[in-house]
N, C-alpha and C positions, 0 to 999 in steps of 0.2 A: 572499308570492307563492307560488302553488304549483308553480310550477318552478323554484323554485331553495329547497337544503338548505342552512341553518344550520350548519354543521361545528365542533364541539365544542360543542353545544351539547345532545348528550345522547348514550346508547349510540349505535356506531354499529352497529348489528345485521345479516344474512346477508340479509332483509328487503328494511332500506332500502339497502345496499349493491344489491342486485340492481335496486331502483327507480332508480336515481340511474343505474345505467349503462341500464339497458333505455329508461326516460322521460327519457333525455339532461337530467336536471337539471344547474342550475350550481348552482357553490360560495358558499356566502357564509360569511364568519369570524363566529362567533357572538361578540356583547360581549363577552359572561363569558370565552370563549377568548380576544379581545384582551386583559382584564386579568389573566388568569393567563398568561400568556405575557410579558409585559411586566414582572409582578411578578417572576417569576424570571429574566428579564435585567438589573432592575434589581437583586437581589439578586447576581448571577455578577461584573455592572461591578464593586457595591463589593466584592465578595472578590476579585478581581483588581486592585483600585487597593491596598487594605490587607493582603493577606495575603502574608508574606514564603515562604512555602511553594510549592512549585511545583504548578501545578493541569494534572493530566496532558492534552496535549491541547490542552488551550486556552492557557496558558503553557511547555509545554514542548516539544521533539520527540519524536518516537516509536520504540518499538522501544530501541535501543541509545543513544537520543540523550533516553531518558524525562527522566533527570538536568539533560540542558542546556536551562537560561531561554532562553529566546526572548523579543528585548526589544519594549515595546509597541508600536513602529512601525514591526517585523516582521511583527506576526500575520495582519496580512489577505493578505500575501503566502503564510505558511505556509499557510493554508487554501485560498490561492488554487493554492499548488501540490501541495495534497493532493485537491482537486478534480481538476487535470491528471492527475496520475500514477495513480491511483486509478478516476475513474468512468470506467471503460472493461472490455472484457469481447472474448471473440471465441465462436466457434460461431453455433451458426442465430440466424435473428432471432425474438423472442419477440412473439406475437402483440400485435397495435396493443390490442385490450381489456385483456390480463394487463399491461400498459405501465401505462394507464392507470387500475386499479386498483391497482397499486404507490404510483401519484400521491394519489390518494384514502386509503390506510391510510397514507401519510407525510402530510399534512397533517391527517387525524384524530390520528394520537400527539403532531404537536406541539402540536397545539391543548389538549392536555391539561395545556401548562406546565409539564414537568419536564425541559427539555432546553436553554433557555438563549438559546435562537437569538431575532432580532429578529422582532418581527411581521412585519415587511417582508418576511423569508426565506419564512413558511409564506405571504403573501397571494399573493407569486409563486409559488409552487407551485400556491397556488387559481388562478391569472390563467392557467398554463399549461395548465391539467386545464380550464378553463372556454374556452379559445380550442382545442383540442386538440392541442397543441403538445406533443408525446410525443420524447421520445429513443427511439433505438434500443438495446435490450439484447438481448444473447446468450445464450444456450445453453452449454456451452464440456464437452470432454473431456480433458484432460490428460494425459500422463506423459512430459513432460520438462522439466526445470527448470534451472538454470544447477549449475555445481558451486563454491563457494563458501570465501571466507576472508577475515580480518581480518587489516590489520599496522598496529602500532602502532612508528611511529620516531620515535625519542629524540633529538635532535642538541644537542650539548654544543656551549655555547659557550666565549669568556673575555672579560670584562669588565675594562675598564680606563677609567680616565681619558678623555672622546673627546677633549680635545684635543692627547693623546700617545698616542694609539691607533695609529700607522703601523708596519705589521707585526707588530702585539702582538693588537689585537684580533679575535673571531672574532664576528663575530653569528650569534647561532643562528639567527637568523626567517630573516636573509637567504640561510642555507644550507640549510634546511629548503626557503626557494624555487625553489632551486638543484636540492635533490630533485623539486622538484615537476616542474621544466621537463623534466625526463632524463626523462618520462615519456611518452609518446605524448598530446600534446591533442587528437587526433583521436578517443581510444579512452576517453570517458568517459560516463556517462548518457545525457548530452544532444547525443552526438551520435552515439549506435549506435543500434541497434533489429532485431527479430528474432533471428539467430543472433550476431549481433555481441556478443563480452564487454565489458568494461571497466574502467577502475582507480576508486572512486570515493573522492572528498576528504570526507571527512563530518563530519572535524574538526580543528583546529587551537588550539593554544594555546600562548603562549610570552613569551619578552624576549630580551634578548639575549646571556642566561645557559643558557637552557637551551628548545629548543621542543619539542611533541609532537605530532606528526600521526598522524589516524588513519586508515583507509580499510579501502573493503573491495575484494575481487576478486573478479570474476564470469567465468564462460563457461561454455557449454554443453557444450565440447567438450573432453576433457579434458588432449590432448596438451597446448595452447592454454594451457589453466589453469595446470598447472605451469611453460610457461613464462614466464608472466605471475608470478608467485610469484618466478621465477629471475629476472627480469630487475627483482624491485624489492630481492632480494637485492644484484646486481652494481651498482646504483647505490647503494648505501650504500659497497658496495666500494672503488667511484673516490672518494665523498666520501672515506672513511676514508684514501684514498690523496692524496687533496691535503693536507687538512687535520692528519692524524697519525690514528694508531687510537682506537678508542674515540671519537670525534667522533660517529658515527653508531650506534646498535646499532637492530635493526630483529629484531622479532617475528612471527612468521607461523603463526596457527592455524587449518588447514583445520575448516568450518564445517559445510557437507554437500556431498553428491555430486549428479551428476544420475542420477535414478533410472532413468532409462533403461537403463543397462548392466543394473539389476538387472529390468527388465519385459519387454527384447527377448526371453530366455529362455522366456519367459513369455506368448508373446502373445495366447493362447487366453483368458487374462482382459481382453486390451481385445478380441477379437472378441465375448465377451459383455457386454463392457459396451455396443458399438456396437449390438447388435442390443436391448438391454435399450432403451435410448436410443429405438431407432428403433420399439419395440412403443411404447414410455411418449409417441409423437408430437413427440420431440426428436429432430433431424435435425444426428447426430454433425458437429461439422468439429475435427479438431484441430490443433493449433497450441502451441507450445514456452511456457512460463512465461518470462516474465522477473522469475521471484524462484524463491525455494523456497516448499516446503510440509513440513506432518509428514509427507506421502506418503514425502518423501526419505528421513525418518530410519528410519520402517517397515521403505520397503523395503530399505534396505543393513541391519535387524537379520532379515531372513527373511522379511516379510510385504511381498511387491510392493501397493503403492496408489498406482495413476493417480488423478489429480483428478478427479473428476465435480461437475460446478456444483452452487451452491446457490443460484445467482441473487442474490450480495450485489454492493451495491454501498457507492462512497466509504469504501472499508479503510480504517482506520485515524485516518478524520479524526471530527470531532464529527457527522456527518450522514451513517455511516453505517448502514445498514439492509439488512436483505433481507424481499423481499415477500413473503406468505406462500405466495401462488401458485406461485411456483419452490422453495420449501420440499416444496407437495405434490406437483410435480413431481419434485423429486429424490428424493421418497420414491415415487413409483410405480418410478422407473428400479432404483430399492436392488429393491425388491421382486420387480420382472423380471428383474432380475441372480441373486437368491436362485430364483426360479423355474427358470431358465434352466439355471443349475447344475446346480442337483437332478436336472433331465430329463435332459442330458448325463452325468453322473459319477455 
């Protein structure tokens, strides 16, 4: 049919990319794309059924949690909540065309069969791109990020016999619980947002000889931070004081900062980044990170760097990407930024 494109089923060139948005073609999954797609999903199942190794991503969690399995009748939740927390962005909106070109170079690279995913995944992306069914993505400017730390507590137990356990024994999970509760349940990921910090639980392991929790702490603000740090200090405290010392020992290492204190000084570099933005036809909004970046560590060793987008999306999970279009966008804004400079300094 000569309105609708075969996808993977040859280059996809500057050409026929321009035909297929200009002549509103639809999609179709070319065979030879169904069977190489398929073949390397049926190749990823059996190294995920047989391989005792951890496969980063798809068997494990990410970041700091690369180490820990994720068991098989977990993972569609992990994806499902790396999709939530992930494909989201803020700044202007990017145009409904530059959307749906993002949709077309993501179902042309899977179609290519080196990425795992099921046919089903790329034909809905074709089903979305052929009904016009576009997400909305952003633009985005940055320079403030949360200020950041990990604490790792140790809680000792003593094991004994349980059925002369009374007043002998100490279970550690159960105390380790005990720390979790002294903790604000209002004040954690899933129920902050915006300027709001949090404690967050990212990990747990134990018996009832000895547990280990791990977490991290977030806030933007820094007073906030250290006291959030102090207050998971004084609850080891009280443990350590019911139970005897040494029950609890509790590790606390700051992570990074929010870079803000080091760019407020500083603000002539996001006045040029906003007008860089707004020559490059990106219509700046900004709005605080809720993570860090390298920006942070930059800027607290001398070098201030707010975020400027690059238009990625789904961090960190198997399906993420950025489109090339907000790549050459971000490279216009770099490039008005260096212009802009020059003419001013």
């Amino acid at each position: 049919m000569k309105n609708v494109y075969q996808i993977g089923s040859g280059d996809l060139t500057f050409d026929i990319i321009e035909r297929i948005i200009n002549e509103n073609l639809k999609l179709e999954l070319a065979p030879e794309a169904k069977d190489r797609i398929q073949k390397c999903r049926d190749y990823l199942d059996k190294k995920i059924k047989e391989s005792d190794v951890p496969l980063y991503g798809i068997t494990t969690g990410f970041g700091s949690l690369c180490n820990r399995n994720i068991s098989s009748d977990e993972l569609s939740t992990l994806q499902e909540n790396l999709v939530k927390s992930h494909a989201c962005s803020v700044g202007a909106e990017m145009p409904h065309v530059i959307v749906k070109l993002m949709f077309l170079l993501k179902a042309h690279a899977l179609s290519l069969g080196h990425s795992g995913v099921q046919v089903i995944t790329v034909q809905r992306i074709i089903d979305f791109f052929n009904n016009d069914v576009m997400p909305i993505v952003y633009d985005r400017l940055e320079f403030e990020n949360f200020n950041a730390a990990s604490a790792k507590i140790c809680v000792k137990g003593r094991n004994v016999h349980p059925g002369y356990a009374k007043n002998k024994m100490i279970n550690s999970l159960l105390v380790a619980n005990e720390f979790i509760s002294m903790l604000p349940a209002n004040e954690t990921p899933a129920t902050t947002e915006g300027y709001e910090g949090f404690y967050h639980l990212i990990g747990m392991e134990g018996e009832v000889e000895q547990t280990t929790l791990a977490y991290i702490i977030r806030d933007h603000d820094r007073q906030k931070f250290e006291i959030r740090k102090k207050l998971m200090s004084e609850c080891a405290a009280r443990i350590n004081e019911k139970y005897g010392d040494g029950t609890v020992k509790i590790e606390i290492k700051d992570q990074y900062y929010n870079m803000r204190q080091q760019v407020e000084p500083l603000m002539h570099i996001i006045d040029i980044a906003f007008a860089a933005m707004q020559e490059a036809g990106v219509e700046p909004k900004v709005k605080a990170i809720r993570g860090g970046t390298d920006g942070a560590q930059l800027s607290f060793k001398g070098l201030p760097c707010p975020n400027i987008f690059a238009g990625g999306l789904n961090f960190h999970g198997r399906y993420e990407f950025v489109p090339v279009q907000s790549i050459e966008k971000a490279m216009r804004v770099i490039v008005k930024i260096a212009e802009l400079t020059a003419k001013r300094y």
